[in-house]
Gaussian input, Z-matrix of N, CA and C with variables (Angstrom, degrees):
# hf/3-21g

backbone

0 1
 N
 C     1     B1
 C     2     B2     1     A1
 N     3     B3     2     A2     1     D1
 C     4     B4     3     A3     2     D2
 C     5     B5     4     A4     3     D3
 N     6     B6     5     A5     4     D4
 C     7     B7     6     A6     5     D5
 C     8     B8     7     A7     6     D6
 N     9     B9     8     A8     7     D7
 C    10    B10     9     A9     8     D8
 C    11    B11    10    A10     9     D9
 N    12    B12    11    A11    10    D10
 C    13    B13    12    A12    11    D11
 C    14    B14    13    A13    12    D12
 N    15    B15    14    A14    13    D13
 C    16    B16    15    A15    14    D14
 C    17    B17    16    A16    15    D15
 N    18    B18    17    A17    16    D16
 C    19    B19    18    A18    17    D17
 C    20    B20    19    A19    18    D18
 N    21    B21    20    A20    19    D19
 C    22    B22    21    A21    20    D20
 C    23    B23    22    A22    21    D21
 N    24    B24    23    A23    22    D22
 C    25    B25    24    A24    23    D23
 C    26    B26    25    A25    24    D24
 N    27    B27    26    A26    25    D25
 C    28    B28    27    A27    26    D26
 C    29    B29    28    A28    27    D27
 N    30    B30    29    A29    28    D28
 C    31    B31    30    A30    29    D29
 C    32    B32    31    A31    30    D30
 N    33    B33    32    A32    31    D31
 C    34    B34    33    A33    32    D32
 C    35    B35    34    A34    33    D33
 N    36    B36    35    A35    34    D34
 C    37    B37    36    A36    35    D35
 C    38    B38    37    A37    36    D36
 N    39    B39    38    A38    37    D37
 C    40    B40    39    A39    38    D38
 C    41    B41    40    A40    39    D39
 N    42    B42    41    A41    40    D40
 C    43    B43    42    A42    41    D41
 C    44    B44    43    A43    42    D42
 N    45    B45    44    A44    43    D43
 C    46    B46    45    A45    44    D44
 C    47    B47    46    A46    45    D45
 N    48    B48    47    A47    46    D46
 C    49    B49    48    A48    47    D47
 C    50    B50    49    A49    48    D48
 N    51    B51    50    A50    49    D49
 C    52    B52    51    A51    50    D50
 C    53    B53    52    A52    51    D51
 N    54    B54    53    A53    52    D52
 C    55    B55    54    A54    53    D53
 C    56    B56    55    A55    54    D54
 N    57    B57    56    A56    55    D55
 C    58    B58    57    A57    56    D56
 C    59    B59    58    A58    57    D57
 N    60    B60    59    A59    58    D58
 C    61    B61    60    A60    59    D59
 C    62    B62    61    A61    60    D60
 N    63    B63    62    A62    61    D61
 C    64    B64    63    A63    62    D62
 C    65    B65    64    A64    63    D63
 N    66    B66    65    A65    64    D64
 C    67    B67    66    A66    65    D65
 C    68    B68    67    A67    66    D66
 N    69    B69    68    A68    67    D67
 C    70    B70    69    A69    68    D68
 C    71    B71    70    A70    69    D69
 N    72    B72    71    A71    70    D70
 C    73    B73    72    A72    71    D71
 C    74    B74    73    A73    72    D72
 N    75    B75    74    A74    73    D73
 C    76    B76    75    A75    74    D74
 C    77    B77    76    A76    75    D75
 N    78    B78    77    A77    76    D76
 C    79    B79    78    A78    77    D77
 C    80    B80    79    A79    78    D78
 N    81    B81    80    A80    79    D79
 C    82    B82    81    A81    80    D80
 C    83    B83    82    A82    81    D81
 N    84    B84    83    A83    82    D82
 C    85    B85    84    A84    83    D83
 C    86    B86    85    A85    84    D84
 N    87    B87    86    A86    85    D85
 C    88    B88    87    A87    86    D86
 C    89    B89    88    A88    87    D87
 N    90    B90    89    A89    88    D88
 C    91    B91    90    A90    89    D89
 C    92    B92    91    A91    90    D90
 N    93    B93    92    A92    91    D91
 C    94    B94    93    A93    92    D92
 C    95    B95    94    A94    93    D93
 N    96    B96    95    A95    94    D94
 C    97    B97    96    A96    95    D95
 C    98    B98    97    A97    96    D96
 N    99    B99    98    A98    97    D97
 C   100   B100    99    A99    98    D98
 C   101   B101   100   A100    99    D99
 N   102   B102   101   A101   100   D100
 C   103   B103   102   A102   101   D101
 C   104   B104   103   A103   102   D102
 N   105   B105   104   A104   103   D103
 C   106   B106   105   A105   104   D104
 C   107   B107   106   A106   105   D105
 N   108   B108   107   A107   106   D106
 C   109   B109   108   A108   107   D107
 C   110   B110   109   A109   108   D108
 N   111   B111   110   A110   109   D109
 C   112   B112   111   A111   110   D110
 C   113   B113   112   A112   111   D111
 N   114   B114   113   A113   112   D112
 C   115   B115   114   A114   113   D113
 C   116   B116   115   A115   114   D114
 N   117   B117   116   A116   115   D115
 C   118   B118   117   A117   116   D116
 C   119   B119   118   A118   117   D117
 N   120   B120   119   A119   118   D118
 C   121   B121   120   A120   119   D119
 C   122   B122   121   A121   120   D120
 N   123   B123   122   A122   121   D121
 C   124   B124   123   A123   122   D122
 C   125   B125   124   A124   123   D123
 N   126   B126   125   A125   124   D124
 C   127   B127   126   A126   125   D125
 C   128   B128   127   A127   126   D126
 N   129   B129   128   A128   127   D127
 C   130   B130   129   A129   128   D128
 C   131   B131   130   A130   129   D129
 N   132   B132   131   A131   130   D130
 C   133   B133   132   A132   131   D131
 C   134   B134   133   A133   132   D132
 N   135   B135   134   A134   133   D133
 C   136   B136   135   A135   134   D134
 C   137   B137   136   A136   135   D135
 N   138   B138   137   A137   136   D136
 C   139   B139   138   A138   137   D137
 C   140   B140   139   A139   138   D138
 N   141   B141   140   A140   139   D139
 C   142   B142   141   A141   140   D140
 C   143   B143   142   A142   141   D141
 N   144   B144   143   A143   142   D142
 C   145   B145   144   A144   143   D143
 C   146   B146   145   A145   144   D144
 N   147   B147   146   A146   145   D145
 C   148   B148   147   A147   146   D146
 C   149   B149   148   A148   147   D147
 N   150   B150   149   A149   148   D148
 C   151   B151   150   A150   149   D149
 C   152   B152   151   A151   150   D150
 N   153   B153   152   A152   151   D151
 C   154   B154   153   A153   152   D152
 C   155   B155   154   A154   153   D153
 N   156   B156   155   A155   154   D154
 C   157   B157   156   A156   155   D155
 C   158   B158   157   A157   156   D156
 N   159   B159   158   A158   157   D157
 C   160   B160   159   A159   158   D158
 C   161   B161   160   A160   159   D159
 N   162   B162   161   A161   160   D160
 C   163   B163   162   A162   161   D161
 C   164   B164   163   A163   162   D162
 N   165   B165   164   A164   163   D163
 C   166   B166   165   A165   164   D164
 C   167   B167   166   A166   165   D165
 N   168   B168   167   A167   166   D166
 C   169   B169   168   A168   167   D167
 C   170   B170   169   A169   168   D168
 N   171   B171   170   A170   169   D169
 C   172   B172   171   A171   170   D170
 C   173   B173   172   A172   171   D171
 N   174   B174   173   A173   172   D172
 C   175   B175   174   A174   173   D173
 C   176   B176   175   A175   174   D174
 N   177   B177   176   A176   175   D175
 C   178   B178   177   A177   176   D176
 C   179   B179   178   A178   177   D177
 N   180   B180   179   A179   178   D178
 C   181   B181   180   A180   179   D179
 C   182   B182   181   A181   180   D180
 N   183   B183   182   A182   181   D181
 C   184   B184   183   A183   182   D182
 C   185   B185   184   A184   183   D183
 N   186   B186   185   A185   184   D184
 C   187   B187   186   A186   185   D185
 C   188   B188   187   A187   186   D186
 N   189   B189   188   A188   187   D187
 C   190   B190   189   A189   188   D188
 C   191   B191   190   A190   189   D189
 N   192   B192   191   A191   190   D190
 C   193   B193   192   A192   191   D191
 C   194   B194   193   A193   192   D192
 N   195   B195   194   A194   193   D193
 C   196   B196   195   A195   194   D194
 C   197   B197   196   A196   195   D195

   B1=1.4441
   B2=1.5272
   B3=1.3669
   B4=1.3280
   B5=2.4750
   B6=1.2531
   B7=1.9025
   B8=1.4713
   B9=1.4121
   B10=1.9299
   B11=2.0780
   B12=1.5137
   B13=1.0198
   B14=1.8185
   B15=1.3056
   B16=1.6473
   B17=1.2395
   B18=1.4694
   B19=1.4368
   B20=1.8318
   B21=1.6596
   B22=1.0925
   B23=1.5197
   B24=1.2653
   B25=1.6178
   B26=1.0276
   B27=1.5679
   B28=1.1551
   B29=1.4465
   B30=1.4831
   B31=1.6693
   B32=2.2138
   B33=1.3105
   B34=1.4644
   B35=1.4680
   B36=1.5688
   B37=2.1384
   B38=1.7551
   B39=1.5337
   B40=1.9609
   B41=2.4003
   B42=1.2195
   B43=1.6605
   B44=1.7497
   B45=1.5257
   B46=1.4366
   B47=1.5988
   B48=1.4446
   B49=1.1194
   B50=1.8077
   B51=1.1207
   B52=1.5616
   B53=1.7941
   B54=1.6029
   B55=1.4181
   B56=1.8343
   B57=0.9475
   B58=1.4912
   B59=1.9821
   B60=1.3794
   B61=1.6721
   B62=1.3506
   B63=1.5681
   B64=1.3404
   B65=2.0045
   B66=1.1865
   B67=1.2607
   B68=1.6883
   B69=1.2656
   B70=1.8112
   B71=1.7163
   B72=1.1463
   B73=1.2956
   B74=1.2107
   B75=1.4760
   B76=1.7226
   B77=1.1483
   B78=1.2458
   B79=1.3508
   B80=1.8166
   B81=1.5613
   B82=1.8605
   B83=1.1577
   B84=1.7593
   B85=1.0622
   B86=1.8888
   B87=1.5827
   B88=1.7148
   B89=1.4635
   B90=0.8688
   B91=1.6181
   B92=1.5224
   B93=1.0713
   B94=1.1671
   B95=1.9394
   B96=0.9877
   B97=1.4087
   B98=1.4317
   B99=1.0168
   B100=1.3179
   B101=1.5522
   B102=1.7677
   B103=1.5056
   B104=1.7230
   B105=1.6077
   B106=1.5901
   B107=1.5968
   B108=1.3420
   B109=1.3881
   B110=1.4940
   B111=1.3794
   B112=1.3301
   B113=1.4573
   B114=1.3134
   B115=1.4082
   B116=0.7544
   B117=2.0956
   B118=1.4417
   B119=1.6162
   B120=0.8936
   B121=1.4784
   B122=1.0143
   B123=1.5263
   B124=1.2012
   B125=1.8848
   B126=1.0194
   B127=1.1394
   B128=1.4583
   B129=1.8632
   B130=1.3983
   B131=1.4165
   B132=1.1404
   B133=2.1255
   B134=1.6155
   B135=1.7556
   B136=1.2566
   B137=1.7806
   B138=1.5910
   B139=1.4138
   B140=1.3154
   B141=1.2121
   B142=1.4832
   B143=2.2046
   B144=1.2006
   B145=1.1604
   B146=1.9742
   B147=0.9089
   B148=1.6970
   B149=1.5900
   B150=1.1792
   B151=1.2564
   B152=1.6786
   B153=1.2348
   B154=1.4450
   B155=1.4710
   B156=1.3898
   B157=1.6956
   B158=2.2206
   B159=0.6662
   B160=1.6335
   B161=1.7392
   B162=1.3936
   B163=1.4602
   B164=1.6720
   B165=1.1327
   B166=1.4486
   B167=1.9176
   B168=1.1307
   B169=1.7723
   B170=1.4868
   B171=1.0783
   B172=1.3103
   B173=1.3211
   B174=1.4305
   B175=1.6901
   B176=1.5524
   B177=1.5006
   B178=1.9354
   B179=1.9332
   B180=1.2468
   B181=1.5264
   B182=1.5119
   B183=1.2574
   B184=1.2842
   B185=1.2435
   B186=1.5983
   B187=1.3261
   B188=2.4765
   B189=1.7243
   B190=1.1396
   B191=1.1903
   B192=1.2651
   B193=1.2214
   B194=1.6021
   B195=1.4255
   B196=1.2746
   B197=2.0308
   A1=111.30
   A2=123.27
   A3=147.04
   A4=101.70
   A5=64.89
   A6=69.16
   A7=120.69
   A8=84.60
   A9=99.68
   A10=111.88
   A11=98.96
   A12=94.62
   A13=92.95
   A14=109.24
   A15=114.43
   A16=124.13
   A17=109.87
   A18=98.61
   A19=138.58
   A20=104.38
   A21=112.46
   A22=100.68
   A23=136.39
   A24=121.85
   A25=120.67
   A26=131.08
   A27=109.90
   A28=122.91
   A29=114.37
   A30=128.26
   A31=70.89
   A32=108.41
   A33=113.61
   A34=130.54
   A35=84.42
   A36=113.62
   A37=108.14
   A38=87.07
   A39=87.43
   A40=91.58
   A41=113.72
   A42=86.09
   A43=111.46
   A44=107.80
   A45=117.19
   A46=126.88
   A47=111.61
   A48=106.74
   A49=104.33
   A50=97.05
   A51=103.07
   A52=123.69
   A53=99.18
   A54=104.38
   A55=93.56
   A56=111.31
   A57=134.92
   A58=117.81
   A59=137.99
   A60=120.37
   A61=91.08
   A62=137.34
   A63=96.76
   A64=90.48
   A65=105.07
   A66=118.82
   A67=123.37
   A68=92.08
   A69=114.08
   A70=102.54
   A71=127.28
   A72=127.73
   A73=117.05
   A74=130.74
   A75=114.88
   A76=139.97
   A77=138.19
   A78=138.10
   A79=97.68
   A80=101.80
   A81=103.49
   A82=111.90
   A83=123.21
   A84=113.16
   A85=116.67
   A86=102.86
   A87=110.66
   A88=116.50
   A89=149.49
   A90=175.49
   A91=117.33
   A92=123.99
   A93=137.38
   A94=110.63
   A95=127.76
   A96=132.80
   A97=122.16
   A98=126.49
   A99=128.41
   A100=107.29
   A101=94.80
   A102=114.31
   A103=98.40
   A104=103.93
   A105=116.68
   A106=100.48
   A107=130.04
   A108=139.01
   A109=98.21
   A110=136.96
   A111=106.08
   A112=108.74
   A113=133.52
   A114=115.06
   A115=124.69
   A116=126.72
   A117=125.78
   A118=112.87
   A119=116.05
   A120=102.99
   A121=117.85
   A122=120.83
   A123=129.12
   A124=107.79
   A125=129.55
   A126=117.29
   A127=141.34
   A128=94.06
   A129=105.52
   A130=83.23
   A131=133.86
   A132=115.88
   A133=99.64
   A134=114.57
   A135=104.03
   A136=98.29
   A137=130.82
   A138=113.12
   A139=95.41
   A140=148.65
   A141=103.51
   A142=89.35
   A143=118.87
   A144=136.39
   A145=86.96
   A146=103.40
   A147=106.28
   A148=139.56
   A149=116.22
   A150=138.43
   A151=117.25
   A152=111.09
   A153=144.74
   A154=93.05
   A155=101.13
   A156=101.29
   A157=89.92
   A158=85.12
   A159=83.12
   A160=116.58
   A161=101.97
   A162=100.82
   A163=116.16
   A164=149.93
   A165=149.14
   A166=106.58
   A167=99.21
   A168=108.00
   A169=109.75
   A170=151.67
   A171=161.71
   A172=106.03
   A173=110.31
   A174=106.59
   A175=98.12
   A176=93.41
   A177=96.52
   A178=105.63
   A179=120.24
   A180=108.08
   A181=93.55
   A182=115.43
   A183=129.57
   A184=112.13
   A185=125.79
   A186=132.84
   A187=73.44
   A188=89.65
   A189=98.64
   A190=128.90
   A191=130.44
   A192=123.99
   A193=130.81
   A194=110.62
   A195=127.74
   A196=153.38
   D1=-44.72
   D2=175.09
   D3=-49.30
   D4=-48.12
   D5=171.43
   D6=-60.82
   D7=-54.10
   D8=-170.33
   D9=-59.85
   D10=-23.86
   D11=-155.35
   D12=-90.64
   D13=-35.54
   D14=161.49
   D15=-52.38
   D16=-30.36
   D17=163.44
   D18=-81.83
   D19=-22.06
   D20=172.24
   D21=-75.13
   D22=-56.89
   D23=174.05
   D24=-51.18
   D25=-18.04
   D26=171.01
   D27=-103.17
   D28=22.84
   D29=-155.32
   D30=-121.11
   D31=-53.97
   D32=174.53
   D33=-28.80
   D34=-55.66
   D35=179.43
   D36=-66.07
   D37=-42.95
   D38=-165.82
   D39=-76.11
   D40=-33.65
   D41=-175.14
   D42=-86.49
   D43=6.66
   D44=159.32
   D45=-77.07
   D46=-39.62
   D47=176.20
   D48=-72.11
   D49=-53.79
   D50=-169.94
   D51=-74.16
   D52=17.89
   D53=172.57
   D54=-87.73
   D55=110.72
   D56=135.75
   D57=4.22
   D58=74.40
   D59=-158.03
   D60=-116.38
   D61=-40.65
   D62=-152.22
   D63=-107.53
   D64=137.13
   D65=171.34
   D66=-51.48
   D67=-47.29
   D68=177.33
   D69=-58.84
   D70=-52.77
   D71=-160.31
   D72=-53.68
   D73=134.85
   D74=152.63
   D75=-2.30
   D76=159.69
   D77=-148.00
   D78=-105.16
   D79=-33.09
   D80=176.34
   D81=-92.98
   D82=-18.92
   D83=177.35
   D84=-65.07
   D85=-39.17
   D86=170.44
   D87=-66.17
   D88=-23.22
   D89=135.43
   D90=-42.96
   D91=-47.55
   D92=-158.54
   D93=-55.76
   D94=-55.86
   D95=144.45
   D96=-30.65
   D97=-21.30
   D98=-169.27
   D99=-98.27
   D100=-57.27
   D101=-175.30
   D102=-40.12
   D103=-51.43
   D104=-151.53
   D105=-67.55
   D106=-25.70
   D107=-171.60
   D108=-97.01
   D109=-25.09
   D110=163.07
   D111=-96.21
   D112=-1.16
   D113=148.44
   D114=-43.38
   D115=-77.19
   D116=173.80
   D117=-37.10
   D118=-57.30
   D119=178.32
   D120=-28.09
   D121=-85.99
   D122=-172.40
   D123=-53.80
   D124=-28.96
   D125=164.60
   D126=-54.65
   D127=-25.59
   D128=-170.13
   D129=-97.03
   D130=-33.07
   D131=-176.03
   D132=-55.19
   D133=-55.03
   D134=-154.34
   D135=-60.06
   D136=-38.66
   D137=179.61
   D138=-67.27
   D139=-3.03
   D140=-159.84
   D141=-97.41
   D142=-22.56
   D143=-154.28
   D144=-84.55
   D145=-61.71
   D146=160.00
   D147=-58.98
   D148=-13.71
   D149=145.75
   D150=-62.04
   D151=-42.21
   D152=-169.48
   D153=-66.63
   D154=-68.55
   D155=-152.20
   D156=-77.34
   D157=-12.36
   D158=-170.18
   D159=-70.26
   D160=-45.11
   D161=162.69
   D162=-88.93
   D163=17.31
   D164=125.54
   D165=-30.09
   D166=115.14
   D167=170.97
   D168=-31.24
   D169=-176.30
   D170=119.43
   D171=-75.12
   D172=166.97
   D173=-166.05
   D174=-103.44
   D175=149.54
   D176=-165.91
   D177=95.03
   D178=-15.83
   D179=-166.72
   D180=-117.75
   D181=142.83
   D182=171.50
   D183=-76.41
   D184=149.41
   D185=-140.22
   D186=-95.88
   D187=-179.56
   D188=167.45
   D189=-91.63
   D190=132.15
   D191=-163.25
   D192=93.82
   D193=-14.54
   D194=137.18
   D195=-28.92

């Protein structure tokens, strides 16, 4: 329960910071949180997808544990 509830506050905190307040401001400054969280994202798929393909055998080599 202790998990679930850390995760909604912290799913809470991240669309708080990154809600958008002052009207006047720059266009990256209101954005800017957002932009930066779908960077990491996408940064962490492409390692995780490359991590992925990296331990797959090469062809001709026996897997580990074989």
């Amino acid at each position: 329960m202790v998990k679930v509830i850390t995760l909604v506050f912290g799913i809470a905190s991240i669309i708080n910071l990154m809600w958008p307040r002052t009207p006047e401001a720059g266009w990256l400054n209101k954005w800017l949180i957002l932009i930066s969280m779908v960077v990491l994202i996408a940064l962490g798929l492409i390692q995780l997808v490359m991590l992925n393909m990296s331990k797959e055998p090469m062809q001709g080599q026996s897997s580990p544990g074989i």
